[in-house]
NUVEXMAR-288439 format. One record per atom (N, C-alpha, C): residue in one letter; x, y, z. Coordinates in pm, whole numbers, padded with zeros to 5 digits, always signed. Example, Ala and Ser with C-alpha at 12.3 -4.5 7.8 and 13.67 -1.06 7.14 Angstrom:
// NUVEXMAR-288439
A+01319-00569+00780;A+01230-00450+00780;A+01320-00330+00780;S+01285-00225+00708;S+01367-00106+00714;S+01290+00003+00787;
END
This chain:
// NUVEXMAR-288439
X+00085-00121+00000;X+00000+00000+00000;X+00088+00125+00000;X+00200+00120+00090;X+00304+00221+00062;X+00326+00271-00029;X+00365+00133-00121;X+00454+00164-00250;X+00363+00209-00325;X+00213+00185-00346;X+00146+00238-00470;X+00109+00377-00399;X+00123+00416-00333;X+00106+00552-00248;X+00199+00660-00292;X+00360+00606-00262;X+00427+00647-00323;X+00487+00701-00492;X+00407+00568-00536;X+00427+00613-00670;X+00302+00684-00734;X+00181+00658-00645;X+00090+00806-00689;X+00128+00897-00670;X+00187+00950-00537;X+00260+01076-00506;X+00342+01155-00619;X+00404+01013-00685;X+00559+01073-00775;X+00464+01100-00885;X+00405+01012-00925;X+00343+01023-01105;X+00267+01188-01064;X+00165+01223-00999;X+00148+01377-00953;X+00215+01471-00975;X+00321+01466-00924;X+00452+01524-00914;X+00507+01561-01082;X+00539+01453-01085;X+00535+01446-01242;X+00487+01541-01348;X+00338+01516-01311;X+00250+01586-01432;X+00238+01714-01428;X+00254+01734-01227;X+00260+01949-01213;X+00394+01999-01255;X+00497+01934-01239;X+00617+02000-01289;X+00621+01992-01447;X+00521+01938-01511;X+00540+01923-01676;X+00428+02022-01639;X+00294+02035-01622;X+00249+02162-01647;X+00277+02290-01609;X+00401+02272-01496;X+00415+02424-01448;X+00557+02540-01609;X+00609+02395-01687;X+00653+02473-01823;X+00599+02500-01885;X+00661+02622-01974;X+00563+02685-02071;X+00560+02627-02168;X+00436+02592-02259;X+00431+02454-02354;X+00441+02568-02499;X+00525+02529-02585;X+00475+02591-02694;X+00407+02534-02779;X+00329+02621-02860;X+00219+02601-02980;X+00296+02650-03077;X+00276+02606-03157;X+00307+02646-03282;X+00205+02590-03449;X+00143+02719-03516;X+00037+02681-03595;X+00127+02759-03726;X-00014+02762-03839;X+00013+02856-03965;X-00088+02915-04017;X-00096+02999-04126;X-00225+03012-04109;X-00282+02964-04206;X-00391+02898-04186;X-00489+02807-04267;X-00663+02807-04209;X-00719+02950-04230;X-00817+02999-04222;X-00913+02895-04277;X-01072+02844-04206;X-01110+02947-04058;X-01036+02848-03920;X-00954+02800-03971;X-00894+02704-03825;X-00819+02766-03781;X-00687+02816-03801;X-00627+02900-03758;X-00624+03011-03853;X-00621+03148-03826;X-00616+03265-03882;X-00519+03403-03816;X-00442+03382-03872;X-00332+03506-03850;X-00338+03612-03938;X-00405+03710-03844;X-00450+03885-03875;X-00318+03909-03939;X-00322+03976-04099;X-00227+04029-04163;X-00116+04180-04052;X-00231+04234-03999;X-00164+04321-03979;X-00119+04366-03794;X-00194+04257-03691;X-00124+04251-03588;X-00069+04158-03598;X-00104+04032-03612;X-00035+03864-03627;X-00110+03837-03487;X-00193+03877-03448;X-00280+03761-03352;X-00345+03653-03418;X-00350+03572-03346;X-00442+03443-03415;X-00554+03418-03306;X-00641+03358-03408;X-00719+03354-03441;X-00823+03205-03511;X-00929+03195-03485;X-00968+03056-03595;X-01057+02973-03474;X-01119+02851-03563;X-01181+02754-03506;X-01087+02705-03386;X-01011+02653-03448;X-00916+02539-03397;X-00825+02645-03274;X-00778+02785-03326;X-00715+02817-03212;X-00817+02813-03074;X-00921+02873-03150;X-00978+02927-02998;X-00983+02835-02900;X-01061+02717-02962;X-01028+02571-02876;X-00906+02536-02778;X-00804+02577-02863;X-00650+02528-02807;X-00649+02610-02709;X-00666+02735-02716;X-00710+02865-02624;X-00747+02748-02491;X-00879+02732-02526;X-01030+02707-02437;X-00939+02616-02350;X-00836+02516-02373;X-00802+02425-02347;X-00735+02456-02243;X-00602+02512-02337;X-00454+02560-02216;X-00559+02661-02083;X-00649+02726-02095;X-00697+02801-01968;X-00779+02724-01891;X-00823+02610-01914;X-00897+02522-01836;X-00816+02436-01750;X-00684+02393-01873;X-00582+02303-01764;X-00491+02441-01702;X-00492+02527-01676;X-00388+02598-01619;X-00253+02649-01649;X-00294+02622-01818;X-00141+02596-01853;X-00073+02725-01920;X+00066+02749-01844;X+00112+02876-01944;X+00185+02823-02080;X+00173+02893-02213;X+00199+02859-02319;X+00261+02954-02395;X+00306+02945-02496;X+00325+03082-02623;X+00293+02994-02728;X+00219+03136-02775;X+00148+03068-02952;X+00214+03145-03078;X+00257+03055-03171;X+00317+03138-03264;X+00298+03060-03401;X+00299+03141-03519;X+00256+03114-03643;X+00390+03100-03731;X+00370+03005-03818;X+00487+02956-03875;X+00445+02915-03999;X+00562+02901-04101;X+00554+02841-04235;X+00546+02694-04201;X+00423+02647-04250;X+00426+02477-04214;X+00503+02411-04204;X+00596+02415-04293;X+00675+02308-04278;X+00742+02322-04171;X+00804+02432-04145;X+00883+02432-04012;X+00782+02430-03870;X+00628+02451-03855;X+00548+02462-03734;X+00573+02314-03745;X+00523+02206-03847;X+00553+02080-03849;X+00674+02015-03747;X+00856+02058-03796;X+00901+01994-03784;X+00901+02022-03634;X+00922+02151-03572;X+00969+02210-03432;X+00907+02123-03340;X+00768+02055-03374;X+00683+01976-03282;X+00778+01816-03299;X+00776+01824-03389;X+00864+01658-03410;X+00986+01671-03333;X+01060+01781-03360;X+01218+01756-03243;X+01239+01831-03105;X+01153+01923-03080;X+01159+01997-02952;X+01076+01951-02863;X+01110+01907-02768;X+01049+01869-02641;X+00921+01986-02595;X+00780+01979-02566;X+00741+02031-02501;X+00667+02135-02575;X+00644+02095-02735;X+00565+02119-02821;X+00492+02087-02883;X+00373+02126-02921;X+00275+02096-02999;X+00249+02166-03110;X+00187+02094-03260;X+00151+02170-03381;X+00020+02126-03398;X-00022+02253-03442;X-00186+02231-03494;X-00233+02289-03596;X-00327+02333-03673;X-00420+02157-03722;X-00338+02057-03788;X-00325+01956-03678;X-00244+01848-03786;X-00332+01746-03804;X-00363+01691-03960;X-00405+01580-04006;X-00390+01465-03934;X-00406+01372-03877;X-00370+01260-03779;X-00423+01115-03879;X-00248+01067-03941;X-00279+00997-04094;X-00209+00878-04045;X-00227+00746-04089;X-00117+00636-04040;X+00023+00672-04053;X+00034+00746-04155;X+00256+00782-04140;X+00255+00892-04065;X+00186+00968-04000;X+00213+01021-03826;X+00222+00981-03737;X+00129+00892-03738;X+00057+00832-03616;X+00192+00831-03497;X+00258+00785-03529;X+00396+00717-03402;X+00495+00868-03413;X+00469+01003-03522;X+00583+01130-03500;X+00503+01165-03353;X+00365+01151-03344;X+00327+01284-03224;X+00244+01183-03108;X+00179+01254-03011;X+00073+01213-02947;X-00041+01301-02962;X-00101+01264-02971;X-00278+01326-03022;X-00338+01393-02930;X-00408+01514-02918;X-00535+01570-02874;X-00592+01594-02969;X-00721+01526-02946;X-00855+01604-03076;X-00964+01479-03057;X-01008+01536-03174;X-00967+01610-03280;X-01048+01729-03246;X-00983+01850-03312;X-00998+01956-03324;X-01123+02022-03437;X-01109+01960-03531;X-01172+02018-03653;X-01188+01890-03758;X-01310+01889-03871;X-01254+01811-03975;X-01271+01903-04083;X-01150+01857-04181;X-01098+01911-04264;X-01193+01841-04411;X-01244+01878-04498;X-01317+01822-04603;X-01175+01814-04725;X-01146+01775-04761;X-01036+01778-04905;X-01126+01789-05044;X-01055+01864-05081;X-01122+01907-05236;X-01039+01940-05371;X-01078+01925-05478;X-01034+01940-05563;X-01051+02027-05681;X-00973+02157-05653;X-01009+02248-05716;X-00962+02298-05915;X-01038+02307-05961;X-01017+02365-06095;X-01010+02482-06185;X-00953+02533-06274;X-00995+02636-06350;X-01151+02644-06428;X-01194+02770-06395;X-01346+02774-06471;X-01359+02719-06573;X-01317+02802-06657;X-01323+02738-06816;X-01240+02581-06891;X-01153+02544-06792;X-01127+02417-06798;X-01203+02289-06856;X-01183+02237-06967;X-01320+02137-07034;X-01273+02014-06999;X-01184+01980-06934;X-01171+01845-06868;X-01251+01887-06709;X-01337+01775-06689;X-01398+01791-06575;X-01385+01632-06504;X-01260+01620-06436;X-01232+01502-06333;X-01389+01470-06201;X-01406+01353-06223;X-01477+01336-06135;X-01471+01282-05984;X-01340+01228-06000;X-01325+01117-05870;X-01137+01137-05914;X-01079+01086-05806;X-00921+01067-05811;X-00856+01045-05951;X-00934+00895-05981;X-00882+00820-06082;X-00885+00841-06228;X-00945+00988-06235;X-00971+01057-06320;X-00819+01135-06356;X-00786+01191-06255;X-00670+01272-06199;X-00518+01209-06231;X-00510+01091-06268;X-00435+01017-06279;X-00268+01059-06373;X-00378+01133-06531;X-00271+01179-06609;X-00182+01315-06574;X-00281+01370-06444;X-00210+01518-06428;X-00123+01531-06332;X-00126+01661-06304;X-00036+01712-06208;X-00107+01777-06069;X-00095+01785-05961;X-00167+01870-05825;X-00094+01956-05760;X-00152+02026-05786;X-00041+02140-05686;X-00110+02123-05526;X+00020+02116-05427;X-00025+02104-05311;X+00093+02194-05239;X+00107+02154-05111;X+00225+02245-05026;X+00263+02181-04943;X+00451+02186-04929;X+00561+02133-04874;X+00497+02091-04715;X+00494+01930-04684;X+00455+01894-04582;X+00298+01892-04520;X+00205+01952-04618;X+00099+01924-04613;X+00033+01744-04634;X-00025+01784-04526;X-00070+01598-04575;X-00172+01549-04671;X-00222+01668-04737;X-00332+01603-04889;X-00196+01591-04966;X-00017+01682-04991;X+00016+01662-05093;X+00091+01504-05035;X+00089+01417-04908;X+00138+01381-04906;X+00074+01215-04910;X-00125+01211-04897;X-00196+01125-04917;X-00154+01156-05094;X-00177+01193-05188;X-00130+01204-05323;X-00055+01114-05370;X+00089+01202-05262;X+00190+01102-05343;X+00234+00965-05281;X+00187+00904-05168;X+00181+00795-05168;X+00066+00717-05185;X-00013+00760-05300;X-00093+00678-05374;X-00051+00720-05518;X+00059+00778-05554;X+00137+00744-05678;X+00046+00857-05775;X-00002+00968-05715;X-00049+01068-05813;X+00086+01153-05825;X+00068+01237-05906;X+00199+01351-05928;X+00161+01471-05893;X+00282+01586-05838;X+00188+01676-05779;X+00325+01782-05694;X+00293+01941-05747;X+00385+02040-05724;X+00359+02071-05586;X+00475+02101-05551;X+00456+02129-05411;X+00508+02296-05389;X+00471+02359-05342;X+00418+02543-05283;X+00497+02509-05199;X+00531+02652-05128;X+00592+02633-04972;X+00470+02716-04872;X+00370+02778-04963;X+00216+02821-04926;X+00136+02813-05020;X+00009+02713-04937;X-00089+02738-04985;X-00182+02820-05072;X-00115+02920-05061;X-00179+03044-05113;X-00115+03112-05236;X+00010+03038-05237;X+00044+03037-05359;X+00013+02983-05509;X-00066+02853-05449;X-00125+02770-05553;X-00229+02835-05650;X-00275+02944-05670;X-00441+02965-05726;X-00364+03043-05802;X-00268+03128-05787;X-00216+03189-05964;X-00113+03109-05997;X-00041+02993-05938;X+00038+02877-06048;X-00080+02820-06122;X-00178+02751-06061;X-00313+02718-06146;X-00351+02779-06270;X-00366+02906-06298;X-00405+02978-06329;X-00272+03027-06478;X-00171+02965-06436;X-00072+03002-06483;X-00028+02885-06570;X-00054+02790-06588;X-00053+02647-06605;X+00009+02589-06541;X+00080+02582-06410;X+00179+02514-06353;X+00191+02387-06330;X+00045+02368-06334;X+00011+02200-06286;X-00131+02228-06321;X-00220+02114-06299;X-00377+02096-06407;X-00439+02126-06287;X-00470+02029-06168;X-00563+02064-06065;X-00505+02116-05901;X-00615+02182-05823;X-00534+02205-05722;X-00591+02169-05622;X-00567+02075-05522;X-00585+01976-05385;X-00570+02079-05283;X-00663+02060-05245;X-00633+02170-05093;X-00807+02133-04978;X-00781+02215-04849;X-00875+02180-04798;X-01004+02290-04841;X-01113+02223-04853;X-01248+02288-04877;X-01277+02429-04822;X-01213+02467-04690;X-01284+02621-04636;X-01120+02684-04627;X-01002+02635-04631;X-00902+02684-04672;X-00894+02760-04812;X-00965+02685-04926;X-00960+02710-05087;X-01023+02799-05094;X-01184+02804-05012;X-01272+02858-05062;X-01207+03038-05000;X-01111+03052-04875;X-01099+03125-04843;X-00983+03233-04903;X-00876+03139-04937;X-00782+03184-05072;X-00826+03278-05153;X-00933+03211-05238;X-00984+03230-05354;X-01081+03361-05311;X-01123+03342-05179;X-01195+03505-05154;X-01147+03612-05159;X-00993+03586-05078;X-00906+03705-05060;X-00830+03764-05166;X-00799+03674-05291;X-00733+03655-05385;X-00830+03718-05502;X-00965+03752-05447;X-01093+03769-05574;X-01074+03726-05668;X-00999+03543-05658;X-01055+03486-05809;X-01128+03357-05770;X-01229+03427-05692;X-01402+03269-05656;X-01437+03259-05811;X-01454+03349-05903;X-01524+03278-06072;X-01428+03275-06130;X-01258+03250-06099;X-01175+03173-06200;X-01128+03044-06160;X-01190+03014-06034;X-01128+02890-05979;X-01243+02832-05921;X-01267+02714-05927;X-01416+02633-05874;X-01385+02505-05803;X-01448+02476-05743;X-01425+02350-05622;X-01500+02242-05770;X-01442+02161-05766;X-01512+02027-05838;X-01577+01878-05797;X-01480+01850-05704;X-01547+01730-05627;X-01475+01671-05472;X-01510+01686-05342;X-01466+01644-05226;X-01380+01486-05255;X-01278+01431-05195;X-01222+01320-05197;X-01183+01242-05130;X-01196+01327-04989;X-01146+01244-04853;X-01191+01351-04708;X-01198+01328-04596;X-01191+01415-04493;X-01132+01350-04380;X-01047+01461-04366;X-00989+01441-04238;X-01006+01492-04075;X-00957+01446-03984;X-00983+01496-03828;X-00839+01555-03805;X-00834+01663-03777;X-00749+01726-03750;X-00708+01769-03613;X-00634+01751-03592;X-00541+01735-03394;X-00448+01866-03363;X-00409+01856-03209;X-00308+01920-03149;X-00228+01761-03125;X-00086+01802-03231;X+00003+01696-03233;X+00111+01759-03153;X+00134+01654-03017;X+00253+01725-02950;X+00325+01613-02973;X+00500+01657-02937;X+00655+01584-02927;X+00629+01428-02870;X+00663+01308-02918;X+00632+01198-02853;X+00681+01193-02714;X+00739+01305-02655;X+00807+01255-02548;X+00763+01298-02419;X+00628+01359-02466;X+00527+01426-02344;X+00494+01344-02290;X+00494+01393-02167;X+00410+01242-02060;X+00274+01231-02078;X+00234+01106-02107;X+00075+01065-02157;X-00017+01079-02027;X+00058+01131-01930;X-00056+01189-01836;X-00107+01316-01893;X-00019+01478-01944;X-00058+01521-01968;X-00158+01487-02089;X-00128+01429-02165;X-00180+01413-02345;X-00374+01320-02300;X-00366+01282-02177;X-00484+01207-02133;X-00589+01337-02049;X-00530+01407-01978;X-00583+01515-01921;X-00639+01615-02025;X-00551+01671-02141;X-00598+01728-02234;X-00700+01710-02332;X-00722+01568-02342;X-00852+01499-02412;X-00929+01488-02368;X-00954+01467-02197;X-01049+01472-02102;X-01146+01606-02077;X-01062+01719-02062;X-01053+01855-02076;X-01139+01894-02245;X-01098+01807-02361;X-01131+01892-02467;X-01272+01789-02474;X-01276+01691-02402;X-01419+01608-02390;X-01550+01670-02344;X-01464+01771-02250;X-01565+01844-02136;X-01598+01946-02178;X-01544+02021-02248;X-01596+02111-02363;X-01650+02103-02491;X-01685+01957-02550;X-01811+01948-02637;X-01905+01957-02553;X-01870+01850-02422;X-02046+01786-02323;X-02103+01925-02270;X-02039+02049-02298;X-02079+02122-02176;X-02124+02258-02322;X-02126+02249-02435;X-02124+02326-02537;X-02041+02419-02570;X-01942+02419-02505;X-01832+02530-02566;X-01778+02536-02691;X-01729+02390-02780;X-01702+02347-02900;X-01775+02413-03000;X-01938+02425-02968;X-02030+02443-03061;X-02050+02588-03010;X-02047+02614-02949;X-02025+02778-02948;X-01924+02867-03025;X-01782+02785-02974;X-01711+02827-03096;X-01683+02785-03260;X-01785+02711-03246;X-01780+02695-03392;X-01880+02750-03497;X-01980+02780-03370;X-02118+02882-03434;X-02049+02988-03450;X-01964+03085-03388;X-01910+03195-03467;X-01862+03239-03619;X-01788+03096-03612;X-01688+03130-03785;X-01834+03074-03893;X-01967+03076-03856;X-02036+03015-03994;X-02115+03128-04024;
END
């Protein structure tokens, strides 16, 4: 009885000295999930506010900061005591992170030029072309390990005038990400969504080396905020 006394004591111990560090976040922006204001750089989005909702429920001090994907990606994979979000949560992740979520789902889509007279209906349609996607994104990376071909951006947002430009035939991206591009970009009637292809659940992926007490507390925590309506509160805002 001692000993399991004792080692409740320690595992405790444990989990307050991992929450009493400051955890970093690290996102990008990929509107309406996360959204980084051009001109303060606060963020912003579905998915932040949540992460928000989260770290102030467990107590936790943090810093949030916006990054070029690929690198918000890797910093979570080698730095201790970080997390990246929205991350896709795909079988060739599965074992880089430990999971909270999901956060959001992501619809995947496949976008085209208007006047374009090839009209792909499904993947296998897609076969002879090219996709423009972006460095470390996981639609360009479901793609290419199913043996489609496909340019890779270092932003998202770069893709809709290579399109446009002929760079590649179609462009893969997520559904309220594209649609939001294409708003800011005012080309919604040169570029058209054509057909959905997959959806994903999208996570707060932290460093494998977090203690799964915290990573169990945080799911518990983001449990208690669907049951209690906070989720759907913040998600009634961005519609």
């Amino acid at each position: 009885m001692r000993t399991g006394l004792i080692a409740l004591t320690l595992s405790c111990f444990v989990c307050l000295h991992a929450s009493s560090q400051t955890l970093t976040l690290v996102t990008e922006d990929y509107p309406p999930f996360n959204i980084v204001h051009p001109k303060t750089g606060a963020i912003t989005g579905i998915a932040t506010e949540k992460v928000r909702e989260l770290m102030r429920r467990s107590a936790q001090t943090y810093s949030l900061n916006a990054y070029p994907w690929a690198r918000a990606f890797q910093m979570a994979r080698i730095d201790a005591n970080t997390c990246v979000f929205s991350t896709a949560r795909t079988p060739e992740r599965e074992a880089m992170f430990k999971w909270i979520g999901p956060l959001v789902k992501n619809n995947w889509v496949i976008f085209g030029r208007a006047g374009d007279s090839r009209k792909p209906q499904s993947l296998e349609d897609l076969r002879p072309y090219v996709m423009g996607t972006y460095r470390n994104d996981a639609i360009g990376e479901f793609l290419t390990l199913k043996g489609f071909k496909t340019e890779l951006a270092n932003t998202d947002s770069d893709n809709p005038q290579k399109l446009l430009y002929g760079r590649f035939d179609f462009w893969a991206t997520g559904e309220l990400l594209g649609n939001t591009i294409l708003k800011n970009q005012n080309l919604g009637k040169k570029i058209v969504p054509l057909f959905q292809f997959h959806q994903s659940d999208m996570y707060l992926a932290c460093h494998p080396e977090m203690a799964q007490e915290r990573i169990e507390r945080y799911n518990q925590l983001l449990k208690q905020m669907e049951l209690d309506g906070s989720v759907a509160k913040i998600e009634k805002k961005y519609k």
